[in-house]
N, C-alpha and C positions, 0 to 999 in steps of 0.2 A: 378407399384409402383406409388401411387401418391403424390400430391408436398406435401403435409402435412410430409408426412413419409420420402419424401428425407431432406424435411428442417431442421425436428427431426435428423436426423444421420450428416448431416452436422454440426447442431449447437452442438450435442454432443461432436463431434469431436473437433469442435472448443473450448468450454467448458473444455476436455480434456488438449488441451494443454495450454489454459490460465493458471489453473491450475498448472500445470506441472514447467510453464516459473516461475510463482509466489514464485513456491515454494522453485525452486532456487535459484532466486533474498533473499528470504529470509533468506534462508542457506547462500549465496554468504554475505549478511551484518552480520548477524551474525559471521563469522569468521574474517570480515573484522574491526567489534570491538573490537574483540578480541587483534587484532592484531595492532589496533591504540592505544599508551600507550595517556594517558592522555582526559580533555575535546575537544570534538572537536567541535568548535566556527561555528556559522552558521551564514552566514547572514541575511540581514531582508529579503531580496529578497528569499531565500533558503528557512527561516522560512516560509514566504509568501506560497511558492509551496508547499510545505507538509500541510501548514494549510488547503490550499485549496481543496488538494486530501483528508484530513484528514477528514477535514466537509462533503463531500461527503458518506467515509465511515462510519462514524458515532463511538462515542466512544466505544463502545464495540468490533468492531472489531479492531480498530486505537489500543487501547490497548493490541491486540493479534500481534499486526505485528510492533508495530512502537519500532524502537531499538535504532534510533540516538538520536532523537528530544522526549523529554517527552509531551505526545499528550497536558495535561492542559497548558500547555504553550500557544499553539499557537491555539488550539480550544478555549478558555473561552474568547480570547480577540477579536472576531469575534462579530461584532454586529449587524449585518444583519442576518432574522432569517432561 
């Protein structure tokens, strides 16, 4: 076997369970809105970390996952490009 072909099944693996953890975490917030009555208040610091994972991801997907924080909030006022 060589290292090409071991890298491939390793990093699927790995691939695999990002995945997996992701998808959790997202069912895991999703019920946990559910189950918070009312606005939940973020700080600037809080907004700050999500802004910054957010920009990373980019709006199209920040839209598919993000359930606390409304994504225009905290991406549009980023002004570094």
């Amino acid at each position: 076997m060589d290292w090409a072909r071991i890298q491939a099944c390793v990093t699927g693996t790995v691939d695999q369970e990002l995945l997996a953890r992701n998808e959790y975490l997202a069912a895991e917030n999703r019920i946990m809105k559910v189950r918070l009555k009312g606005r939940l208040r973020l700080s600037d610091a809080e907004r700050g970390a999500l802004g910054e994972i957010g920009h990373r991801l980019g709006r199209k997907v920040l839209a598919d996952v993000a359930t606390v924080a409304r994504p225009d909030r905290f991406t549009c006022s980023r002004t570094d490009p």
